[in-house]
C-alpha positions as CSV (number, residue, x, y, z in Angstrom):
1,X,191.3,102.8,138.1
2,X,191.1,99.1,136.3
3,X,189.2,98.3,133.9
4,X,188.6,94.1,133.1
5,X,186.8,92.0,130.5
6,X,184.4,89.8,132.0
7,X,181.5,88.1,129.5
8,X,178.5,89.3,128.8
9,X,176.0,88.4,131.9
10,X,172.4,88.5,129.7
11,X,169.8,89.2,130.9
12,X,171.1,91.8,133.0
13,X,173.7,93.7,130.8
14,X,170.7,94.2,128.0
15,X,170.3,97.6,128.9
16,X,173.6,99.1,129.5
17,X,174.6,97.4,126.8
18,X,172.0,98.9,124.2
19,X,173.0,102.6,126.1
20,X,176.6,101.9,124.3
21,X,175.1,100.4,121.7
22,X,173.5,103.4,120.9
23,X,176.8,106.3,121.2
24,X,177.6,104.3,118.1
25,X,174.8,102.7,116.0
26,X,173.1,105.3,113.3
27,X,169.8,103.9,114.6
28,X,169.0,103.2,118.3
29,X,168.2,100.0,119.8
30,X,166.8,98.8,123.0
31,X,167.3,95.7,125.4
32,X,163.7,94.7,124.2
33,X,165.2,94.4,121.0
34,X,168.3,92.9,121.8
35,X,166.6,90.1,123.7
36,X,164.8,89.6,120.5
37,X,167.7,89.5,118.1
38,X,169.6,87.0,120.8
39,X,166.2,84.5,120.6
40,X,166.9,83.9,117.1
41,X,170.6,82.6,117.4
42,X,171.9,79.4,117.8
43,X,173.1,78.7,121.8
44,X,176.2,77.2,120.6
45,X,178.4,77.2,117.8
46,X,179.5,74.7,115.6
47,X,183.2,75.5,113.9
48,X,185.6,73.4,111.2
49,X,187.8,73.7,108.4
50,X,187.4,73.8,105.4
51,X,188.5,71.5,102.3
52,X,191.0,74.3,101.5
53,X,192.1,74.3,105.5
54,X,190.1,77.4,106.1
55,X,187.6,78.2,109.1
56,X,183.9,77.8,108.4
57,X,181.1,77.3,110.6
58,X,179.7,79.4,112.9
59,X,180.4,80.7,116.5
60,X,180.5,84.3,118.4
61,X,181.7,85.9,121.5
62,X,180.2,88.7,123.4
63,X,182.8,90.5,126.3
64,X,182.1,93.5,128.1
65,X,184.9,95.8,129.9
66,X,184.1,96.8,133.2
67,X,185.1,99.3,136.1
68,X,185.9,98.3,139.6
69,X,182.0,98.9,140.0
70,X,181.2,96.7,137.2
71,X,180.0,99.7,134.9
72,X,180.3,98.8,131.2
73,X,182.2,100.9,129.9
74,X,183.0,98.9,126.4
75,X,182.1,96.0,124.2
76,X,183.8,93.7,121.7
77,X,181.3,91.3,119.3
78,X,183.4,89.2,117.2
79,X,181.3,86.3,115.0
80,X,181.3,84.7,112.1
81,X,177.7,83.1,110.2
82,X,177.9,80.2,108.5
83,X,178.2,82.4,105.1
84,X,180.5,84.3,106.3
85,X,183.9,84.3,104.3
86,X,185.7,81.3,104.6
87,X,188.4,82.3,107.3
88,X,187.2,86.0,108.7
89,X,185.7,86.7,111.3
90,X,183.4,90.1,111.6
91,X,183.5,92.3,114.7
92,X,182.0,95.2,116.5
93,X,184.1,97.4,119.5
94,X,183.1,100.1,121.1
95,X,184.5,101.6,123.7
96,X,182.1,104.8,126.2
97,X,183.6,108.0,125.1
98,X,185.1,109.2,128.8
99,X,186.8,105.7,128.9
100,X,189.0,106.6,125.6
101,X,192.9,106.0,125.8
102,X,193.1,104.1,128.8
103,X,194.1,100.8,127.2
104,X,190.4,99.6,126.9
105,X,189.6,99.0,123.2
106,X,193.6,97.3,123.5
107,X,191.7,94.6,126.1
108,X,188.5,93.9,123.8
109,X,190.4,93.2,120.4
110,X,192.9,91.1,122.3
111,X,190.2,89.1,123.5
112,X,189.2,89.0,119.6
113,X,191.9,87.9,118.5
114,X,192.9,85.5,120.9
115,X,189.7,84.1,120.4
116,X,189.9,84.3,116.6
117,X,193.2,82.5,117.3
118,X,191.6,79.8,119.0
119,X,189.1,79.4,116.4
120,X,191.7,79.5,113.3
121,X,190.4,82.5,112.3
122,X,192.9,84.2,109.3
123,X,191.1,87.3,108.8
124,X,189.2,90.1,110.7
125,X,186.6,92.5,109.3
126,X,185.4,96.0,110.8
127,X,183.6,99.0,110.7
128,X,184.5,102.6,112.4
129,X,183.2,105.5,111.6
130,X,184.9,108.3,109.1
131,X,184.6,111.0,111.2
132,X,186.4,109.5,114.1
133,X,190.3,109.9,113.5
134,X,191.7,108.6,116.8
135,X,189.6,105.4,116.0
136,X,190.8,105.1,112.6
137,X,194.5,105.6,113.8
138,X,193.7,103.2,117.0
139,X,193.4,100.6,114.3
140,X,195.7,101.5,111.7
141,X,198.2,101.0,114.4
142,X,197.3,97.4,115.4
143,X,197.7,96.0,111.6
144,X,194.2,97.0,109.9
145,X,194.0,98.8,106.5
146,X,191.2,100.2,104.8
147,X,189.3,98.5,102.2
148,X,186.1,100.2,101.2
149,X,183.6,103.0,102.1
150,X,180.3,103.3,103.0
151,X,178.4,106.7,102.5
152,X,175.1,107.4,104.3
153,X,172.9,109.7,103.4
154,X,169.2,111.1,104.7
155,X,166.1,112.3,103.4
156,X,164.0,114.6,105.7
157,X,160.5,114.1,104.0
158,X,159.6,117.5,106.1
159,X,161.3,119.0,103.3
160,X,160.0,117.0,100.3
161,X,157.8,119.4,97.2
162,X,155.6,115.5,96.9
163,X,153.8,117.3,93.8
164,X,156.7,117.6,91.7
165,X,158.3,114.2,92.7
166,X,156.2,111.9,91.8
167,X,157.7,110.9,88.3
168,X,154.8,110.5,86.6
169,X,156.1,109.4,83.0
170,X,158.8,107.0,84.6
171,X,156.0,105.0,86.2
172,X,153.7,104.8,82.7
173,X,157.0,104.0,80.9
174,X,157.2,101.2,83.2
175,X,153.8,100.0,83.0
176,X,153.9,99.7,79.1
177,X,156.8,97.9,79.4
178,X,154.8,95.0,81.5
179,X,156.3,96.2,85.0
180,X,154.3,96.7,88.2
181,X,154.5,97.4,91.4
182,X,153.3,95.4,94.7
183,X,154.7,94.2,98.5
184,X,155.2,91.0,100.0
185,X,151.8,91.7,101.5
186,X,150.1,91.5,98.1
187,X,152.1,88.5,96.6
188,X,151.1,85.0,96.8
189,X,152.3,82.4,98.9
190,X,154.9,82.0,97.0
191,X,156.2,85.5,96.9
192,X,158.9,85.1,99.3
193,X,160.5,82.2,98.2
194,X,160.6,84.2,94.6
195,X,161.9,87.4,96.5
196,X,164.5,84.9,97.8
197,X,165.8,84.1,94.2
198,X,166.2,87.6,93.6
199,X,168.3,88.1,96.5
200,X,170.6,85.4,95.5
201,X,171.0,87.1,92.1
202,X,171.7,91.0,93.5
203,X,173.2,90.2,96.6
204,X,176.5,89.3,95.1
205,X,176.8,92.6,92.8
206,X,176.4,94.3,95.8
207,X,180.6,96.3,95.9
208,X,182.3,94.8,98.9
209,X,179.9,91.9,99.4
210,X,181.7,89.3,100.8
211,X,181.0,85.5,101.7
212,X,177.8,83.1,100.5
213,X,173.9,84.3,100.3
214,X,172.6,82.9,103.4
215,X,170.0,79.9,102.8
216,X,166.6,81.1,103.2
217,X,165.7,80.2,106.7
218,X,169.1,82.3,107.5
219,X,168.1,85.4,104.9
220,X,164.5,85.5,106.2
221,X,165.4,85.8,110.2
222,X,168.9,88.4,109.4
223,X,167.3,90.1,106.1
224,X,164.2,90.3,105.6
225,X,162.8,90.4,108.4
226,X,165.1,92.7,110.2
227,X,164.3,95.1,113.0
228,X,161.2,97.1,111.6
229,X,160.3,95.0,109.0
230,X,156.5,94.7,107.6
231,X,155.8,92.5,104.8
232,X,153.6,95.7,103.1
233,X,156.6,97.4,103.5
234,X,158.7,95.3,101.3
235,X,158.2,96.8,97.9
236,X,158.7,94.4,94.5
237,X,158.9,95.5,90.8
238,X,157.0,92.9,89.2
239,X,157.7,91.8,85.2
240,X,155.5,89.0,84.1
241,X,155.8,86.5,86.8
242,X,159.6,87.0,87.6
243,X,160.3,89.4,90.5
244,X,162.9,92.2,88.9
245,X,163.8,93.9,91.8
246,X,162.9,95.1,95.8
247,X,163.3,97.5,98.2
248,X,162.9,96.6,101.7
249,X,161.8,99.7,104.1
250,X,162.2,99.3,107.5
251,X,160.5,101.4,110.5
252,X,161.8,102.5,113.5
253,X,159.1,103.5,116.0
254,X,161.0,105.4,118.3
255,X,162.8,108.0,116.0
256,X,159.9,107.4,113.3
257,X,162.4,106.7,110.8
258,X,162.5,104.5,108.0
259,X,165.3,102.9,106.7
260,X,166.2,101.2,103.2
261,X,167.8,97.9,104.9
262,X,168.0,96.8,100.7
263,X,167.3,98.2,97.1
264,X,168.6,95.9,94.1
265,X,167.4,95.5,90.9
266,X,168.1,92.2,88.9
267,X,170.8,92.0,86.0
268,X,168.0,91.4,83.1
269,X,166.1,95.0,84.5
270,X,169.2,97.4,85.2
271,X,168.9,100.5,83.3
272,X,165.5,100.9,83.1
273,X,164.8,103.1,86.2
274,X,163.4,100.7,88.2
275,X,165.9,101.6,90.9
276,X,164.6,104.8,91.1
277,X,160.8,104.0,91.0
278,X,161.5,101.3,94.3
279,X,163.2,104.7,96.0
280,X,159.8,106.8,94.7
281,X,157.7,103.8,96.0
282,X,159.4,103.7,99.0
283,X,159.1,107.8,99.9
284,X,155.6,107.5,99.3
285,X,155.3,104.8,101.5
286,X,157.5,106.9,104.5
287,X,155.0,109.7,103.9
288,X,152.0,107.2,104.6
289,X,153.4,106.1,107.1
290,X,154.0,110.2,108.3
291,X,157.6,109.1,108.8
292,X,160.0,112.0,109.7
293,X,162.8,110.9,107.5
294,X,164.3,108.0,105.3
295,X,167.8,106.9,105.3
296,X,170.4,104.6,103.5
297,X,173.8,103.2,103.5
298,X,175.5,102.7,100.1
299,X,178.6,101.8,99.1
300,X,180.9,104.5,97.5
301,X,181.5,102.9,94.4
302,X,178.1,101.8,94.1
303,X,177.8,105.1,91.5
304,X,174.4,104.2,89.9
305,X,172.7,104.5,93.4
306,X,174.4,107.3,94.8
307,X,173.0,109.3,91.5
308,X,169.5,107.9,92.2
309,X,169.7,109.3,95.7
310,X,171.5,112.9,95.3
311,X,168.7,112.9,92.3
312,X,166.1,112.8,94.8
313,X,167.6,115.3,97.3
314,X,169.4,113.0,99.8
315,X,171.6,114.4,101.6
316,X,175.6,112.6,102.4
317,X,175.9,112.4,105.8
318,X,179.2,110.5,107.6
319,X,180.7,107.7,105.8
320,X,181.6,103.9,107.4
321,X,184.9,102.6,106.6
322,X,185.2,99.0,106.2
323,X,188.3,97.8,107.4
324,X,190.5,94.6,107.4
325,X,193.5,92.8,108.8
326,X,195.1,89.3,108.8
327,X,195.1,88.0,112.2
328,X,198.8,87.1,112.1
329,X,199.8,91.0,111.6
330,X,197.2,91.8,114.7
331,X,198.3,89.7,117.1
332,X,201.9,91.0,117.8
333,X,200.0,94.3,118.6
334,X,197.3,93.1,120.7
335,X,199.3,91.1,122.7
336,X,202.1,93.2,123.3
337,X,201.2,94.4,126.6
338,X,199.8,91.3,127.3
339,X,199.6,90.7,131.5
340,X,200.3,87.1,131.0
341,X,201.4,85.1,134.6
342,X,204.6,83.7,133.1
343,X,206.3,81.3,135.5
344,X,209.4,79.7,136.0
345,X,211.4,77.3,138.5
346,X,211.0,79.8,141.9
347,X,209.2,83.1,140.2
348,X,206.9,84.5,138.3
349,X,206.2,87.5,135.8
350,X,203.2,89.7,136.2
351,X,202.0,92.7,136.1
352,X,202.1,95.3,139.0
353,X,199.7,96.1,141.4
354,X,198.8,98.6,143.5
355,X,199.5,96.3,146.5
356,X,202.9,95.9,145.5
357,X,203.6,99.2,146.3
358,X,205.9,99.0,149.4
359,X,207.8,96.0,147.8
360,X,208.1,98.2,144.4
361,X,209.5,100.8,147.4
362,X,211.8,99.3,148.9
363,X,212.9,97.7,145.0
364,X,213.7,100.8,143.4
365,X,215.2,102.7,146.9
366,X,218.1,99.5,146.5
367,X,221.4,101.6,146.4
368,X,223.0,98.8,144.8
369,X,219.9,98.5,142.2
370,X,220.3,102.1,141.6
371,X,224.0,102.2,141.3
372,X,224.2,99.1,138.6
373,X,221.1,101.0,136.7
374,X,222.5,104.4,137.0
375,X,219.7,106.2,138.2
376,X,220.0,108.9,140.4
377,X,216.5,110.0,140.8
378,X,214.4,110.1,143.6
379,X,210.6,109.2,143.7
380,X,207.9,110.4,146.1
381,X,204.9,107.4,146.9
382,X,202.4,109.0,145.0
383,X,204.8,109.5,141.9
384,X,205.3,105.5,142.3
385,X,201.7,104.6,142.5
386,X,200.6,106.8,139.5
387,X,203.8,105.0,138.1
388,X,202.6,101.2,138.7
389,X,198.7,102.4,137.6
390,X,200.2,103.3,133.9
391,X,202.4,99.9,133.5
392,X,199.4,97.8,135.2
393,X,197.3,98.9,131.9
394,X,198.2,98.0,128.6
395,X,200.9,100.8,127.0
396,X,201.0,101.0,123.5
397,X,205.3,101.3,123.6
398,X,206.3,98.9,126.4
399,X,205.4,95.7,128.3
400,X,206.3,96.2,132.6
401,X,206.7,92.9,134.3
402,X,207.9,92.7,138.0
403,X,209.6,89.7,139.1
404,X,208.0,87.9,142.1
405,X,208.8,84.8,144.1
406,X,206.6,82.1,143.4
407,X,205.7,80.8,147.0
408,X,205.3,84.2,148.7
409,X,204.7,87.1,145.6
410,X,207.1,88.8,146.8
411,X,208.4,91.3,144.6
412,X,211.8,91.2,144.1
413,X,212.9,92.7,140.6
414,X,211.4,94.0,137.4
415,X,212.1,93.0,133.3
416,X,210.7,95.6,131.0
417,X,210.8,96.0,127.2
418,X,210.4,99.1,126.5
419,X,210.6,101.9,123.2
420,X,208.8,99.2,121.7
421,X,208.8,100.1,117.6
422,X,206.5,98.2,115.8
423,X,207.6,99.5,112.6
424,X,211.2,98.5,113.3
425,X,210.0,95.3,115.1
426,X,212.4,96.5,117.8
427,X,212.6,96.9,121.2
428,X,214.8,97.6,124.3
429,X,215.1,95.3,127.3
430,X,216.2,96.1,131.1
431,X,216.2,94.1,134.5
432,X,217.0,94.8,137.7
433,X,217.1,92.5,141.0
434,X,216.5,94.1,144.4
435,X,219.3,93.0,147.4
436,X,221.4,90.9,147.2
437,X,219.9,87.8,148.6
438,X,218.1,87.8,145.6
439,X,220.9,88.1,143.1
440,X,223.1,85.2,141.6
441,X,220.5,83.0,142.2
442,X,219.4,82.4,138.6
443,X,216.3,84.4,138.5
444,X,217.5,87.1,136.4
445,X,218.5,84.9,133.7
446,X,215.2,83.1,134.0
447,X,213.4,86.4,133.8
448,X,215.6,87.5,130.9
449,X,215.0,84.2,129.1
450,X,211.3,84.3,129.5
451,X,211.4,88.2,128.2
452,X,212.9,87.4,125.2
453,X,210.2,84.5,124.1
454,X,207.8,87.3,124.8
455,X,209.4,89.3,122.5
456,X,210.6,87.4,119.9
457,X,207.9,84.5,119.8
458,X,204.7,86.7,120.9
459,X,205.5,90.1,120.0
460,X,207.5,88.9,116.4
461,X,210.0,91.2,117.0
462,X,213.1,91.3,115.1
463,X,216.0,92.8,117.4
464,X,216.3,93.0,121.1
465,X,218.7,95.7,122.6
466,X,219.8,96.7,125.8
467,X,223.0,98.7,127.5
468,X,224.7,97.6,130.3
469,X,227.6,99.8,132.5
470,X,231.0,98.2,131.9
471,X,231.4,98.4,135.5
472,X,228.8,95.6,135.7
473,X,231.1,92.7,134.4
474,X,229.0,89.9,135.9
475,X,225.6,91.3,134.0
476,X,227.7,91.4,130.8
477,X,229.0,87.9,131.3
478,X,225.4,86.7,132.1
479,X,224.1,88.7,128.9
480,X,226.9,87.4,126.6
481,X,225.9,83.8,127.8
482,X,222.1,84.3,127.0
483,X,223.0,85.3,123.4
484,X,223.6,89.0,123.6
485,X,226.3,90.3,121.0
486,X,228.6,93.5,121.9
487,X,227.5,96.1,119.0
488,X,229.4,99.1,120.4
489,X,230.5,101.4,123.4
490,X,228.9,104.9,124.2
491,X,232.0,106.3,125.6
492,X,231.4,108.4,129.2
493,X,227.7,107.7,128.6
494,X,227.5,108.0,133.1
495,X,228.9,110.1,135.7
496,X,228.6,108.4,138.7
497,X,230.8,108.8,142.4
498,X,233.0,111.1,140.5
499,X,233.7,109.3,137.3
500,X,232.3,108.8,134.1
501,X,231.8,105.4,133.2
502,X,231.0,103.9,129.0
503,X,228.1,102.1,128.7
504,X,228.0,98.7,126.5
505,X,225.7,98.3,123.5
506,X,224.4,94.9,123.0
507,X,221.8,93.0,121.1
508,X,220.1,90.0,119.6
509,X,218.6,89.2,116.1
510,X,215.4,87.1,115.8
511,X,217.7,84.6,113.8
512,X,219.8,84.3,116.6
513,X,217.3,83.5,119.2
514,X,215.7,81.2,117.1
515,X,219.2,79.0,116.6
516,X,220.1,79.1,120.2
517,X,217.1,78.7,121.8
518,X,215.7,75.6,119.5
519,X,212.9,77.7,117.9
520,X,211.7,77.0,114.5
């Protein structure tokens, strides 16, 4: 089965796409709401550098991965808001549960970071679950590190003793000292712009904010007045005429949840519980409102909060894990089993398909194939065809290409690099040319030369190796003249017709490629 990227076809893929949305998302969405969202964001994105050469601007793409019957069966959201770090780009990918491990989540971040390539992107930003190990390792393995945690945590106001949690004392305390209590609702006209100053001032203390405070068309549309939001619902301590903190509540009607989308308190007000009287505030509000539950995300060094929240009997549920990775150290991995259609003068590399399957027959049934590559197995047609399905996806270790004339596709060889080691930044590399009014015509060398760029230029690896049977003097000749330096002999490495035969180790450095082949 194949799975391909096409992009997103809105407004038709709204509702499959909320269905995947919501395997992942804490809090479910709908293509009502998605619609909604997309209405507020700019049709086309404006990108630039910056005065220190880094991106700025703002821009997105939106790619789906498909079946053969157009199912989705992942997405990949990779944006950056014009207050986004100078440089990163965010992104979301998700990939349907059943569609796991078959080189689909490898197809939506290459298209990230090809197109974070494009942009002059430096930097991508992520969030995957803590419970979710094969993710975590997924990316871990494709150059991303952890940075920070997230912990969320739940409230079920079922359970709530209200008589004995009302805090009584901490809200008189309060009121002596000149502090009240309203909502957005109650405020004058110019209550938001006011609640907007005090974002300015608490959204950078935030641990692991990164990137500008929006301007206030911006923070209205994505903060305040997120999915959920009511303007009664937006909670303000009040000193004097200064607004000294907020806690905005949102709603969701279909799980009849609230959510804190923010809580901060400004520097002049910190330690004088006001923190916890906005979370009292707010659970008062929920149980107006005969909400089932309320729940938060805070970061885990965020220690002040956490307190308030365990104080008040929420309860830690998974965590988020924010994680990060320069673009140069992801794209060696994302594009390592990259189907590109390489051509040169007379063929072309590509990736198998299941047409090719009675050239890629009669290819590797060649006795003379078999005989200069030492194998001696034997392979049934449907050992072949479940062959070319694996190397027709992207493999995590190796990169199949066959070699195909250029005027009729017809397949005439394979180059492979294979026991790929990112680690190591090492790989091996075979070919092989079926019949021999194929061979000695150049096209081995051309598909051997075009290899090695992959590797060394596109996959930044750092050593190229291969073996060759010393019965094969022409290959060896051909391999010494593309670069390839004799490292060693495995001694009686094949017994073939009757005799053993050594095999000769060969390779090339990064270094070397780069000074024979012109590459800076």
């Amino acid at each position: 089965m194949t799975n391909t990227l096409r992009p997103l076809r809105l407004p038709d893929d709204y509702s499959a796409l909320a269905k995947l949305l919501n395997t992942h998302w804490s809090e479910p969405t709908s293509a009502e709401r998605l619609e909604e969202d997309d209405a507020k964001l700019y049709e086309v994105g404006v990108t630039y550098k910056d005065d220190n050469g880094q991106l700025a601007g703002y821009d997105r793409t939106r790619y789906v991965a498909v079946t053969e019957q157009d199912e989705i069966v992942g997405f990949v959201w990779s944006w950056r808001a014009p207050w986004t770090e100078p440089g990163a780009l965010n992104n979301t990918l998700i990939v349907a549960e059943s569609y796991r491990n078959q080189g689909v989540g490898q197809l939506l971040l290459r298209h990230a970071a090809e197109w974070g390539t494009g942009l002059g992107a430096t930097k991508l930003y992520a969030e995957i679950w803590d419970d979710s190990p094969d993710s975590l390792g997924f990316v871990k393995r494709r150059g991303f590190t952890e940075e920070r945690q997230s912990y969320q945590s739940v409230l079920d106001l079922g359970k709530i003793d209200f008589e004995n949690i009302g805090d009584d004392q901490l809200f008189a305390r309060l009121a002596s000292d000149g502090v009240r209590f309203s909502t957005l609702a109650d405020e004058p006209d110019d209550g938001e712009l006011k609640l907007y100053e005090l974002y300015k001032g608490t959204l950078v203390d935030i641990p692991g904010f990164t990137g500008e405070v929006p301007v206030i068309d911006e923070w209205r549309k994505w903060y305040l007045q997120a999915d959920g939001y009511a303007p009664e619902q937006v909670i303000i301590a009040v000193a004097g005429d200064k607004y000294a903190g907020v806690t905005n509540v949102l709603h969701n009607k279909t799980t009849n949840g609230m959510y804190h989308e923010y809580t901060g308190v400004g520097r002049n007000y910190r330690g004088r519980g006001i923190a916890r009287a906005l979370k009292l505030k707010a659970i008062r509000l929920a149980r107006q409102r005969d909400a089932a539950y309320i729940r938060t995300d805070n970061d885990s060094t965020n220690a002040p909060i956490l307190r308030i929240n365990q104080s008040l009997g929420y309860v830690p549920l998974r965590g988020m894990i924010r994680i990060v990775a320069s673009l140069a150290d992801v794209i060696p991995h994302t594009l390592k089993n990259r189907a590109p259609r390489i051509e040169g003068d007379g063929i072309v590399l590509r990736y198998a398909r299941e047409s090719d399957l009675e050239s890629y027959l009669a290819f590797l049934r060649d006795p003379e194939m078999s005989r200069l590559t030492g194998s001696q197995a034997e392979f049934t047609t449907e050992q072949i065809t479940a062959w070319i399905r694996k190397i027709s996806v992207p493999n995590d270790d190796r990169a199949d290409f066959v070699i195909a004339l250029a005027d009729t596709d017809e397949v005439i060889g394979e180059v492979v690099l294979n026991e790929v080691d990112s680690d190591n930044r090492s790989a091996n590399i075979r070919i092989a040319i079926q019949g021999n009014s194929h061979r000695g015509k150049g096209y081995g060398t051309q598909a051997m030369i075009h290899m090695l760029r992959h590797g060394f230029e596109t996959l930044r690896l750092h050593r190229i190796h291969l073996g060759v049977y010393a019965f094969n003097p022409r290959a060896i000749h051909v391999y010494e003249k593309l670069g390839f330096r004799r490292e060693g002999v495995e001694r009686d490495a094949l017994y073939q017709n009757g005799e053993f035969h050594d095999m000769i180790m060969m390779a090339m450095l990064e270094e070397e490629y780069r000074s024979l082949y012109g590459v800076s």
